[in-house]
PyMOL Python script that loads the backbone (N, CA, C, O; Angstrom):
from pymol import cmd

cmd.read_pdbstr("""\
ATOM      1  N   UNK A   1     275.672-146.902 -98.192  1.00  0.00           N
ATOM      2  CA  UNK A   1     274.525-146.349 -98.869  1.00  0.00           C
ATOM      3  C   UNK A   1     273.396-146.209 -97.843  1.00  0.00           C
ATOM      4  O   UNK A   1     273.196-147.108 -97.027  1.00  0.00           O
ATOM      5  N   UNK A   2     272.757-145.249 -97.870  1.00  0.00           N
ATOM      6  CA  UNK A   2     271.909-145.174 -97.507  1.00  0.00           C
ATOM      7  C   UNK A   2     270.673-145.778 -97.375  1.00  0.00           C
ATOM      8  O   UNK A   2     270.618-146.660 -98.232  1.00  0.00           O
ATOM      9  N   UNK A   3     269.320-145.730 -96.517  1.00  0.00           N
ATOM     10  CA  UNK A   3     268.818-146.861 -96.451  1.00  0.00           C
ATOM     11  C   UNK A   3     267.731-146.283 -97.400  1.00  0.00           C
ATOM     12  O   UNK A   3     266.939-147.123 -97.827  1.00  0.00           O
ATOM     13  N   UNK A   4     267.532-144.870 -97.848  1.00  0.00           N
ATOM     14  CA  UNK A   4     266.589-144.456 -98.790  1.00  0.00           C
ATOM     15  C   UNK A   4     267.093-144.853-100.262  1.00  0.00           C
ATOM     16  O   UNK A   4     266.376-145.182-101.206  1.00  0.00           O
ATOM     17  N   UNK A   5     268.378-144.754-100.243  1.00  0.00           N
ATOM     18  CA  UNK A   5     268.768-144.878-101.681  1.00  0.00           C
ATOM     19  C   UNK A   5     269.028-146.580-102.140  1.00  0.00           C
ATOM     20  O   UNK A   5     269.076-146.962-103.309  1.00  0.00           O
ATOM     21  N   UNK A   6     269.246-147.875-100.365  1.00  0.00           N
ATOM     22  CA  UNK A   6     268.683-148.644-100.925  1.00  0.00           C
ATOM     23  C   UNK A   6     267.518-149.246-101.322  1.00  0.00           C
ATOM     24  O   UNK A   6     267.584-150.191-102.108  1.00  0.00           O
ATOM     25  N   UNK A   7     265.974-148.678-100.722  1.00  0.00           N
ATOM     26  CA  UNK A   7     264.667-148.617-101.412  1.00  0.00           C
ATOM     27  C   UNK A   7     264.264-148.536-102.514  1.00  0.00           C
ATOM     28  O   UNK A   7     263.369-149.172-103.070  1.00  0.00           O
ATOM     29  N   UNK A   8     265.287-147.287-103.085  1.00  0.00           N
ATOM     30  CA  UNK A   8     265.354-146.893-104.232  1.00  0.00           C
ATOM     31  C   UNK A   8     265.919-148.153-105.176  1.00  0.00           C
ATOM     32  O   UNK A   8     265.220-148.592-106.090  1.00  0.00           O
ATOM     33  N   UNK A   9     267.082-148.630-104.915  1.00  0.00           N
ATOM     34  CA  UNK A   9     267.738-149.533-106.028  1.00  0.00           C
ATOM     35  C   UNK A   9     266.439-151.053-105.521  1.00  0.00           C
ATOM     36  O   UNK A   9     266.167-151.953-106.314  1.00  0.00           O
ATOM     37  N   UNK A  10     266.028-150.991-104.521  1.00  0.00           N
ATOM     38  CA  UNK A  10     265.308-152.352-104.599  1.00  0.00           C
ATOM     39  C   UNK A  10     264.142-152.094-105.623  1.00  0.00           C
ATOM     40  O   UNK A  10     263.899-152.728-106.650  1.00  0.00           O
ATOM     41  N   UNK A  11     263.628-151.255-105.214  1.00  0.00           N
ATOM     42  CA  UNK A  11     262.794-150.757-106.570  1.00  0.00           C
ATOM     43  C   UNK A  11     262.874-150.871-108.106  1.00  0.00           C
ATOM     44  O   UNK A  11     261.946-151.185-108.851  1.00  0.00           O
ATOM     45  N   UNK A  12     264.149-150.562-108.455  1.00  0.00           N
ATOM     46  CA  UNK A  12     264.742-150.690-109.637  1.00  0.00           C
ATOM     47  C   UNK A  12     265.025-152.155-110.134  1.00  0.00           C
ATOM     48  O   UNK A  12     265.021-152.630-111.270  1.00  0.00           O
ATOM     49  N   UNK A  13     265.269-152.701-108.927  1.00  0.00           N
ATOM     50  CA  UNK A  13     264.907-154.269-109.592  1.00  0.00           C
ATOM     51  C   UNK A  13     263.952-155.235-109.038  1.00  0.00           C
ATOM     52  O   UNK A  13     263.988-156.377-108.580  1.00  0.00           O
ATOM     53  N   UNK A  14     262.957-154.185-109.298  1.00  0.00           N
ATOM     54  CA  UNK A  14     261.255-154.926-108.656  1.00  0.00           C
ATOM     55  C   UNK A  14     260.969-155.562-110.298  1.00  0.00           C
ATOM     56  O   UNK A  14     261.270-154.941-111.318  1.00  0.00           O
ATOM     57  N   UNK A  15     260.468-156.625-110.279  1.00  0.00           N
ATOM     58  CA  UNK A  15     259.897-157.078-111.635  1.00  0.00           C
ATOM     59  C   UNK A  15     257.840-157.200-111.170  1.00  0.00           C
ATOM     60  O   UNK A  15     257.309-157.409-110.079  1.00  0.00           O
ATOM     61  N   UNK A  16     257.453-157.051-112.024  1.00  0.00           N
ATOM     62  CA  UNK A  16     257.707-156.176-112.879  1.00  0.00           C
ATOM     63  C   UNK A  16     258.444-154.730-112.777  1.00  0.00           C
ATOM     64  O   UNK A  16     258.811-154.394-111.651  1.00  0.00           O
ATOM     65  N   UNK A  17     258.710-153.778-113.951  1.00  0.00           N
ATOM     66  CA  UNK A  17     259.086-152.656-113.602  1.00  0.00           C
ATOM     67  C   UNK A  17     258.428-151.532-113.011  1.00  0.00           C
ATOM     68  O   UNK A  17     257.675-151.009-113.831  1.00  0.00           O
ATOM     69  N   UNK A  18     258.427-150.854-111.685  1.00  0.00           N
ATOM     70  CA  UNK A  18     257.474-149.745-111.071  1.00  0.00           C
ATOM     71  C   UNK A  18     257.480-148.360-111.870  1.00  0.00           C
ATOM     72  O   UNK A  18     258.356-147.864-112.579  1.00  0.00           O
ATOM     73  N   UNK A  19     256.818-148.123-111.686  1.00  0.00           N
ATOM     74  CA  UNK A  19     256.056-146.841-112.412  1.00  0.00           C
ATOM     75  C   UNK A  19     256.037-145.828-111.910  1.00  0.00           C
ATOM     76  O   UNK A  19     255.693-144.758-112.413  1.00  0.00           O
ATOM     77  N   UNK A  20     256.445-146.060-110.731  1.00  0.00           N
ATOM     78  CA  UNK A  20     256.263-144.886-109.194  1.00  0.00           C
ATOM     79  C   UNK A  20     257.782-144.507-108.959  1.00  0.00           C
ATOM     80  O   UNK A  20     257.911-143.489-108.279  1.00  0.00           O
ATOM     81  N   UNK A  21     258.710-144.975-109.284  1.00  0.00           N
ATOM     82  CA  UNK A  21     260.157-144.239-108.928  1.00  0.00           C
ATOM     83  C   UNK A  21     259.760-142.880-109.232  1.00  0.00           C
ATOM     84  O   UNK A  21     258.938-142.582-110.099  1.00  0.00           O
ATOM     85  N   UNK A  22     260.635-141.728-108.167  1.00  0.00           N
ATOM     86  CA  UNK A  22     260.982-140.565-108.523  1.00  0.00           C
ATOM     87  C   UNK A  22     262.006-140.308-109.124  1.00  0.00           C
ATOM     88  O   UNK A  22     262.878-141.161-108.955  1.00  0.00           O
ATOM     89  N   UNK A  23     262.329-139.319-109.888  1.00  0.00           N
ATOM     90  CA  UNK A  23     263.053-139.155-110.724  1.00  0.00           C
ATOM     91  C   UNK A  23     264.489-138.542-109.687  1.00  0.00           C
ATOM     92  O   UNK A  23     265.692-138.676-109.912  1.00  0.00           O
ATOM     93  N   UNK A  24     263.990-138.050-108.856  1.00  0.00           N
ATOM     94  CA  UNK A  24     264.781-137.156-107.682  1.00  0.00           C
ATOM     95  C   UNK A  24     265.209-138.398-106.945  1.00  0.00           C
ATOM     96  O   UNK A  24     266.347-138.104-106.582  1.00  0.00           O
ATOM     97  N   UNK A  25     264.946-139.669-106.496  1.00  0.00           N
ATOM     98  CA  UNK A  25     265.414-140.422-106.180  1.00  0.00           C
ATOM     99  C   UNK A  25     266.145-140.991-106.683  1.00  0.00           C
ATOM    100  O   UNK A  25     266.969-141.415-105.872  1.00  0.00           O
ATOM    101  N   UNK A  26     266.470-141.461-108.270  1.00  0.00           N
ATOM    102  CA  UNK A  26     267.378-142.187-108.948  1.00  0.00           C
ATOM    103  C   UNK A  26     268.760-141.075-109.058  1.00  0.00           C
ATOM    104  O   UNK A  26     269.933-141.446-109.048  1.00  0.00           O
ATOM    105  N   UNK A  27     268.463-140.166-109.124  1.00  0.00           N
ATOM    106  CA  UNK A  27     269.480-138.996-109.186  1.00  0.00           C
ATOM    107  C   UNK A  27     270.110-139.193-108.052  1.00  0.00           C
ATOM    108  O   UNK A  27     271.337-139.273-108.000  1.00  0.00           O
ATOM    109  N   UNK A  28     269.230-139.305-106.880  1.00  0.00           N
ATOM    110  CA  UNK A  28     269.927-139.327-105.817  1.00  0.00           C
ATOM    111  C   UNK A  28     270.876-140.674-105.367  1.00  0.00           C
ATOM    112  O   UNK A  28     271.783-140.834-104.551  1.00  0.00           O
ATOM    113  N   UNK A  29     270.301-141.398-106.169  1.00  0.00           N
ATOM    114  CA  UNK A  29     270.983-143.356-105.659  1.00  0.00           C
ATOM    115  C   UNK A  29     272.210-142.961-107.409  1.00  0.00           C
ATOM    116  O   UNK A  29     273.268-143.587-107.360  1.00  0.00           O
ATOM    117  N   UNK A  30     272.127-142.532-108.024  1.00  0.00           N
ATOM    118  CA  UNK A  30     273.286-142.294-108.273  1.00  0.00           C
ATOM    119  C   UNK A  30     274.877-141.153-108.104  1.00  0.00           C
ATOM    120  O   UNK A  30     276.025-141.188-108.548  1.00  0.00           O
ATOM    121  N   UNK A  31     274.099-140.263-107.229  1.00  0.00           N
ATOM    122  CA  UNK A  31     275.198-139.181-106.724  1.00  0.00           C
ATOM    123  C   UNK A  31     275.191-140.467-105.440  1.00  0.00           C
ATOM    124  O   UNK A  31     276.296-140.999-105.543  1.00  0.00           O
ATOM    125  N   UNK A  32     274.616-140.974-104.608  1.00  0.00           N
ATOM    126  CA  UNK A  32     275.052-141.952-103.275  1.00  0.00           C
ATOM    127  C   UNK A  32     276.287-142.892-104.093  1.00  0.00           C
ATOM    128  O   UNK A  32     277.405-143.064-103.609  1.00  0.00           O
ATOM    129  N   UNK A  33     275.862-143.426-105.360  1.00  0.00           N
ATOM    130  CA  UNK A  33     276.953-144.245-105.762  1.00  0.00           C
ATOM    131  C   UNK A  33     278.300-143.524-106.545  1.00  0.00           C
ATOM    132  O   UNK A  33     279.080-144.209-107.206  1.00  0.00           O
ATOM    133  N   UNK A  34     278.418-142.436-106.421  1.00  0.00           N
ATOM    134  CA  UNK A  34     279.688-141.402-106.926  1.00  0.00           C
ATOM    135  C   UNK A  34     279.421-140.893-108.255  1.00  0.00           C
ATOM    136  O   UNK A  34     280.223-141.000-109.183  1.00  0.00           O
ATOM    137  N   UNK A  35     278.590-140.487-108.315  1.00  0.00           N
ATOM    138  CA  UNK A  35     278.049-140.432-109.933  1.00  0.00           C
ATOM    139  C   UNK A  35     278.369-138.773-110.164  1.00  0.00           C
ATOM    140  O   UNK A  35     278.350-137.945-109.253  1.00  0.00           O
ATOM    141  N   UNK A  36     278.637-138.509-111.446  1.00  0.00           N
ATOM    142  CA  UNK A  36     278.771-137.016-111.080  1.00  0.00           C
ATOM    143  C   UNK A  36     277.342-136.468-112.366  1.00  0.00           C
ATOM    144  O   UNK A  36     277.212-136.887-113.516  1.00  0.00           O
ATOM    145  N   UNK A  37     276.590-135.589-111.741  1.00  0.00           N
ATOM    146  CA  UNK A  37     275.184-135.650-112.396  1.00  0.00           C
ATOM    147  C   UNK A  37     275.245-134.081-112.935  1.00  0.00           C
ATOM    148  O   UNK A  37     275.507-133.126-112.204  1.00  0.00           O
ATOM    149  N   UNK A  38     274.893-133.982-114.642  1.00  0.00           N
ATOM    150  CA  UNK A  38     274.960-132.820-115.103  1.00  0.00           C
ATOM    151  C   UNK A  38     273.959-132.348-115.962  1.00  0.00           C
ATOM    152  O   UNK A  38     273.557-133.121-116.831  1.00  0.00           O
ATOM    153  N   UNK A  39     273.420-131.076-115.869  1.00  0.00           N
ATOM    154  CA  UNK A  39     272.019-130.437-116.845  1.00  0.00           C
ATOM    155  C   UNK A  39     272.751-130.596-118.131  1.00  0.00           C
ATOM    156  O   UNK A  39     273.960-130.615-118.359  1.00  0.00           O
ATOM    157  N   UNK A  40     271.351-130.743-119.193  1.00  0.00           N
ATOM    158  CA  UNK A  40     272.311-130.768-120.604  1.00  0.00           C
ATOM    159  C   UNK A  40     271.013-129.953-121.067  1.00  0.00           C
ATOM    160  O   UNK A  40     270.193-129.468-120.287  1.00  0.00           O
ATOM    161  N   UNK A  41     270.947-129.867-122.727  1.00  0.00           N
ATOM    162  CA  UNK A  41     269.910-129.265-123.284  1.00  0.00           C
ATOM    163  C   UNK A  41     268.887-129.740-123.133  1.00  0.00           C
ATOM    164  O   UNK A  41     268.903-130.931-122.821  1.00  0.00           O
ATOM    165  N   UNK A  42     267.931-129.256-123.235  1.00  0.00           N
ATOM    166  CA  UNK A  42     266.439-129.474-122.829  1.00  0.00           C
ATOM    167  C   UNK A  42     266.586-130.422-120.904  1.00  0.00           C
ATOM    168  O   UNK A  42     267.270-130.259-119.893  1.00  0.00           O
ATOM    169  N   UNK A  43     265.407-131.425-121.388  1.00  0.00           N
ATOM    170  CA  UNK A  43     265.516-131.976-119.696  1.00  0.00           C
ATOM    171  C   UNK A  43     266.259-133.185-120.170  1.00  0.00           C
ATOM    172  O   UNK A  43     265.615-134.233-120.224  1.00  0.00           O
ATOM    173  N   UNK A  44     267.724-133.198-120.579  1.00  0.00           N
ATOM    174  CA  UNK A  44     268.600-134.532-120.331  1.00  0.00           C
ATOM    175  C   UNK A  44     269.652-134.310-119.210  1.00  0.00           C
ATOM    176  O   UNK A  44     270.224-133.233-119.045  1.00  0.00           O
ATOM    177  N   UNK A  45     269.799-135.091-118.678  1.00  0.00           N
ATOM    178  CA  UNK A  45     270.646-135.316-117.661  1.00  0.00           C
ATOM    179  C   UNK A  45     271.638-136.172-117.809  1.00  0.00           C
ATOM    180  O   UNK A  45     271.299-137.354-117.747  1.00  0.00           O
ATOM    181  N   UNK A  46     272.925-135.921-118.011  1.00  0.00           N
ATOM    182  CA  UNK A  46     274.193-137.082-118.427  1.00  0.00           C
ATOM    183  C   UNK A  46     274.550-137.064-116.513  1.00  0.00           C
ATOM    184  O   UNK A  46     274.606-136.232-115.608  1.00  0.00           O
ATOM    185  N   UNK A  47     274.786-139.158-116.776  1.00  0.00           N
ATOM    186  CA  UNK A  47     275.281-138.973-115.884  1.00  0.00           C
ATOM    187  C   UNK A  47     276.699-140.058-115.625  1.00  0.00           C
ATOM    188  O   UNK A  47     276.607-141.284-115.692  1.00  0.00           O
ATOM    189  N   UNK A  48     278.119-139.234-115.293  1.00  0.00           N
ATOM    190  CA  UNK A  48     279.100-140.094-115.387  1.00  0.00           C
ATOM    191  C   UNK A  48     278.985-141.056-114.417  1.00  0.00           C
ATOM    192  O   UNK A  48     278.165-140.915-113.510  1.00  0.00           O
ATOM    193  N   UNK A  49     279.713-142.033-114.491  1.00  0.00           N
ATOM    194  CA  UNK A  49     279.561-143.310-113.561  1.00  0.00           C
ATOM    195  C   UNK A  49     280.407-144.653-113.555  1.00  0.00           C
ATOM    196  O   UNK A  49     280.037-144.779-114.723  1.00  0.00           O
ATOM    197  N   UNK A  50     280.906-145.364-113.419  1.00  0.00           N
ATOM    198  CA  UNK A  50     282.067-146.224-113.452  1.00  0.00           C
ATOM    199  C   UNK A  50     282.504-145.808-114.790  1.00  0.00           C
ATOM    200  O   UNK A  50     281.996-146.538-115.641  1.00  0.00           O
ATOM    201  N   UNK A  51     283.233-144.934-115.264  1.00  0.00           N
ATOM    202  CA  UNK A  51     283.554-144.058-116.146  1.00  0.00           C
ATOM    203  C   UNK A  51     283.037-144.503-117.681  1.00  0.00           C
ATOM    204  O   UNK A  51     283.662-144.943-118.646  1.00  0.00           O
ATOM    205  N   UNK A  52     281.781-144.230-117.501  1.00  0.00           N
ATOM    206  CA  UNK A  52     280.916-144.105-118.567  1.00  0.00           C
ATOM    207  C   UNK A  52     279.987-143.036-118.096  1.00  0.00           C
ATOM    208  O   UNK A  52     279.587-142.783-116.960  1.00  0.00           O
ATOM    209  N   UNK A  53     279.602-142.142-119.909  1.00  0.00           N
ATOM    210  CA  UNK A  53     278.435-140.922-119.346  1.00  0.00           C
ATOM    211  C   UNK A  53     277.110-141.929-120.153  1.00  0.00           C
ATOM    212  O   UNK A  53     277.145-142.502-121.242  1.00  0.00           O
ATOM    213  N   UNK A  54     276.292-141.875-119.398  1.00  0.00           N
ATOM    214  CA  UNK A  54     274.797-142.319-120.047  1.00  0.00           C
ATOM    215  C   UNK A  54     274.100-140.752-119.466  1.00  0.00           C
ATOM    216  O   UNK A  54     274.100-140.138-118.399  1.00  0.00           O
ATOM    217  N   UNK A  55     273.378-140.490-121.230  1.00  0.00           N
ATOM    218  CA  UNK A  55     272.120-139.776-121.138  1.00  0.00           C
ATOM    219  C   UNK A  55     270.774-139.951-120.671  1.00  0.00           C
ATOM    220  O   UNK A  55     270.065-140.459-121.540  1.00  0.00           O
ATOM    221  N   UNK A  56     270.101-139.668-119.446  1.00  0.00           N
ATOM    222  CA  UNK A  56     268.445-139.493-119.150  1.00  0.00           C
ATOM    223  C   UNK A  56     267.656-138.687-119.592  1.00  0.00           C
ATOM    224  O   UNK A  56     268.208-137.588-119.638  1.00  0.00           O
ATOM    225  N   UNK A  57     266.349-138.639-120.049  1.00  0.00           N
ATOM    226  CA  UNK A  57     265.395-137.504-120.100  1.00  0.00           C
ATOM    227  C   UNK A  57     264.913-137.460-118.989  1.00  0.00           C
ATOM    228  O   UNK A  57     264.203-138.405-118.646  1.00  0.00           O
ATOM    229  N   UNK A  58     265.165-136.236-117.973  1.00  0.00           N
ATOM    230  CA  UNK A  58     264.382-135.964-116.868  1.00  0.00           C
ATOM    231  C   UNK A  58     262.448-135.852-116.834  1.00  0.00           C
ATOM    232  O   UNK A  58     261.863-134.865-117.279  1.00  0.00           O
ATOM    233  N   UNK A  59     261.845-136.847-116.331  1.00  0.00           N
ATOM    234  CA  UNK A  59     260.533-136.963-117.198  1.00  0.00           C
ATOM    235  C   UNK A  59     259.796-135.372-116.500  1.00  0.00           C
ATOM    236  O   UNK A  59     260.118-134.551-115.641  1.00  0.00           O
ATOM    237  N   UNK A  60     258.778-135.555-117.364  1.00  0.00           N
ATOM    238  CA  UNK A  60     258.074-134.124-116.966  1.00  0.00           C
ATOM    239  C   UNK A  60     256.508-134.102-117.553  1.00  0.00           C
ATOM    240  O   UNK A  60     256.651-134.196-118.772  1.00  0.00           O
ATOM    241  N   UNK A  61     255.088-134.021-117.254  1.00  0.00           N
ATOM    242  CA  UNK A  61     255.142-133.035-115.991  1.00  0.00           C
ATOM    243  C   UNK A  61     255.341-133.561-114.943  1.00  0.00           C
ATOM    244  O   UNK A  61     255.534-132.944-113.895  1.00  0.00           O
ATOM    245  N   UNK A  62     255.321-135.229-115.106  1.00  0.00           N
ATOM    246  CA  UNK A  62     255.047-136.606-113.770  1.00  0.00           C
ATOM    247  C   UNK A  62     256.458-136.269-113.426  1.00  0.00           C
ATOM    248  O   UNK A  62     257.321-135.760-114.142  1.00  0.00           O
ATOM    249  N   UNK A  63     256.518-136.667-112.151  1.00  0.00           N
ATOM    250  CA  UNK A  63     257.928-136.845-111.501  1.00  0.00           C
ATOM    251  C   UNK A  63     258.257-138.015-111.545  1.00  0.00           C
ATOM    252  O   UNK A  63     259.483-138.075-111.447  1.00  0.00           O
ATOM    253  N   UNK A  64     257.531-139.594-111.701  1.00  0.00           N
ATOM    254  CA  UNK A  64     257.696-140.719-111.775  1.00  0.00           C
ATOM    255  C   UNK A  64     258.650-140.857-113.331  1.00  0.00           C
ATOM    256  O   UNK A  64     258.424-140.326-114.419  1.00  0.00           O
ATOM    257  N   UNK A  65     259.666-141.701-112.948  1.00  0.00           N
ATOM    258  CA  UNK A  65     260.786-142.493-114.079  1.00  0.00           C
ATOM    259  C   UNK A  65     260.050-143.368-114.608  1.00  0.00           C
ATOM    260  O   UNK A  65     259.620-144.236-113.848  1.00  0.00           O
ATOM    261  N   UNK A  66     259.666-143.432-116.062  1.00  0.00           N
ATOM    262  CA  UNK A  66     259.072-144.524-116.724  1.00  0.00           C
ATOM    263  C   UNK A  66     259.565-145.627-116.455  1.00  0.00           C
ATOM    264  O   UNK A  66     260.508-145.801-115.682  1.00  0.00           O
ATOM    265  N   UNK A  67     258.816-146.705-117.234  1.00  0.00           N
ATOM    266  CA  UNK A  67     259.410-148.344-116.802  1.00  0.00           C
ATOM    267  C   UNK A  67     260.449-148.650-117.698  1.00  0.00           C
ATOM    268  O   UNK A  67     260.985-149.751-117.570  1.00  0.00           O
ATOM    269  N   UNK A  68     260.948-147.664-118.836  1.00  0.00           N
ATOM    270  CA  UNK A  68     261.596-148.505-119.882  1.00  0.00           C
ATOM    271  C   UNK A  68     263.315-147.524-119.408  1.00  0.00           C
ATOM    272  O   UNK A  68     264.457-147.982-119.433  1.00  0.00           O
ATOM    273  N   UNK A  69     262.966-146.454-119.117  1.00  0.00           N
ATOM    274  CA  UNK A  69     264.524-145.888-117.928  1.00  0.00           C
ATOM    275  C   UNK A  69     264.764-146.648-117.023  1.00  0.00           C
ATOM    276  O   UNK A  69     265.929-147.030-116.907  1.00  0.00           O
ATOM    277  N   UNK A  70     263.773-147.109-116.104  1.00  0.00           N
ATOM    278  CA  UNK A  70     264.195-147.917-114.422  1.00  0.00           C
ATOM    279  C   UNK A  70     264.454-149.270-115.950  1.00  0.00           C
ATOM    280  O   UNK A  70     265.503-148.713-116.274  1.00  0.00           O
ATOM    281  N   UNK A  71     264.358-150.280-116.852  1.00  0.00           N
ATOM    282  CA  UNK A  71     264.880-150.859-117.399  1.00  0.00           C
ATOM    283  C   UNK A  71     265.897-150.561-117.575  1.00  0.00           C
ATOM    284  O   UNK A  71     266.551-151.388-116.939  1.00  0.00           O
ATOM    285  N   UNK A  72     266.878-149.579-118.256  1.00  0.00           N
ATOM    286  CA  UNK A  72     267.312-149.735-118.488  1.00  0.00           C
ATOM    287  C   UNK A  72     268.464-149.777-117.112  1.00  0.00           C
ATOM    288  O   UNK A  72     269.185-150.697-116.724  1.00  0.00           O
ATOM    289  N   UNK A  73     268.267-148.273-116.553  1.00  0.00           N
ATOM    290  CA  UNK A  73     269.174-148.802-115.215  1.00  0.00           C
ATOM    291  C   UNK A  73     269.216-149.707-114.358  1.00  0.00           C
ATOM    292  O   UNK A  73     270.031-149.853-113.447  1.00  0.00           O
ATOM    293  N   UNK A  74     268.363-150.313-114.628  1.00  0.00           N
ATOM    294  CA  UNK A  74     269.161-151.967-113.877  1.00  0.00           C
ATOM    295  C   UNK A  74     269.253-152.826-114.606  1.00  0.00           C
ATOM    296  O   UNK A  74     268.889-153.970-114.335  1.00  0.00           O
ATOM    297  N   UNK A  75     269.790-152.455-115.766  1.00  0.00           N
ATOM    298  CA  UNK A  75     270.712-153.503-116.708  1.00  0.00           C
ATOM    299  C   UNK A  75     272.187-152.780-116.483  1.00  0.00           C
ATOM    300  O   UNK A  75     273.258-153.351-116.278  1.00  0.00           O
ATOM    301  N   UNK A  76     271.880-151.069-116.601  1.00  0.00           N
ATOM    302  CA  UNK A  76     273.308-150.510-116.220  1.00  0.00           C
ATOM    303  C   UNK A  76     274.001-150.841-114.916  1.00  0.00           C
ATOM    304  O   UNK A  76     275.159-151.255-114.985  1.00  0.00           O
ATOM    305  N   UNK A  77     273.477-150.718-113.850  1.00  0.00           N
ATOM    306  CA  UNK A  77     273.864-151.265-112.712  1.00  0.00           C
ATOM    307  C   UNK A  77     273.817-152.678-112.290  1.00  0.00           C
ATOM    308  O   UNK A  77     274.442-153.093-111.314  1.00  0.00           O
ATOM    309  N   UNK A  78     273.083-153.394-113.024  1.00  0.00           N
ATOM    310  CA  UNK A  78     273.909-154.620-113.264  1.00  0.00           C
ATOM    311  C   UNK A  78     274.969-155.002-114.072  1.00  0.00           C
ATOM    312  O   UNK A  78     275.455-156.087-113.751  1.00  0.00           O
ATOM    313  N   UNK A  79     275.405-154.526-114.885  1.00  0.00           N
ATOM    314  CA  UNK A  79     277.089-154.579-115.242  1.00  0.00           C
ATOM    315  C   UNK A  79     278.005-154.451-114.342  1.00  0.00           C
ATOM    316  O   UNK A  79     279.076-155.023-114.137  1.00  0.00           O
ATOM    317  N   UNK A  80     277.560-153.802-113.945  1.00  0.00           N
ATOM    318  CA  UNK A  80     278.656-153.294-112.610  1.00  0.00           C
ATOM    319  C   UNK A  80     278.547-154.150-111.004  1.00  0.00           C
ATOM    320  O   UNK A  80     279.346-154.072-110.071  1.00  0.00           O
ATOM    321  N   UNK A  81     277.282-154.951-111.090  1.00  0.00           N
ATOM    322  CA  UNK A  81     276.994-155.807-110.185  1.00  0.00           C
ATOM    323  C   UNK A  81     276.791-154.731-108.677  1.00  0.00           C
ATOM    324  O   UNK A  81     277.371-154.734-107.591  1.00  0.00           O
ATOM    325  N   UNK A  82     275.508-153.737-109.343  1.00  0.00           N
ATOM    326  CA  UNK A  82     275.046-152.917-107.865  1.00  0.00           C
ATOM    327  C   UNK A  82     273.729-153.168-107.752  1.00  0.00           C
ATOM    328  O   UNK A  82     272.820-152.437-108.145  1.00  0.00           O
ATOM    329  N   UNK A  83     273.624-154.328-107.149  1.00  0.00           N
ATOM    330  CA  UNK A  83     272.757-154.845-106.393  1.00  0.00           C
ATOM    331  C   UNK A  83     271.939-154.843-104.883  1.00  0.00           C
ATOM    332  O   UNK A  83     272.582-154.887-103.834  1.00  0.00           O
ATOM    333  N   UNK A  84     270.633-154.794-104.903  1.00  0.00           N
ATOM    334  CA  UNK A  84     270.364-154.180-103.491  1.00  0.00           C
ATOM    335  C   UNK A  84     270.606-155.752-102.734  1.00  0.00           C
ATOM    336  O   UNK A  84     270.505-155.870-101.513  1.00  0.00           O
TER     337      UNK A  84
END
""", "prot")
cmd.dss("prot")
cmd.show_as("cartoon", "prot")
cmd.util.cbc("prot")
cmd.orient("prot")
């Protein structure tokens, strides 16, 4: 992994939760982790991954990932034990 996309996951399990993730970055730390990332209706983004699809709302007009998405993905990637 990369050393941007591990910034990214250290981020994701900063406590409290940051407010400042890009949305273009989590996309990106999950295509780094084999993810296969797809447009859906409106701004959702499914994304497959240790073969499960979870739905995102791509946020908008902010480019920053709310705190309660970066929650939830690092409860998702902690199942899976992807840890920075």
């Amino acid at each position: 992994m990369r050393r941007k996309h591990q910034k990214t996951l250290a981020l994701i399990y900063k406590h409290p939760a940051s407010s400042s993730i890009s949305w273009s970055d989590v996309e990106a730390l999950f295509k780094a982790l084999g993810a296969d990332v797809s447009e859906q209706a409106g701004s959702r983004v499914a994304v497959v991954l240790f073969g499960e699809v979870r739905v995102f709302h791509r946020p908008h007009p902010s480019p920053n990932t709310d705190k309660g998405a970066i929650s939830n993905i690092r409860k998702w990637l902690g199942l899976y034990e992807v840890k920075p």
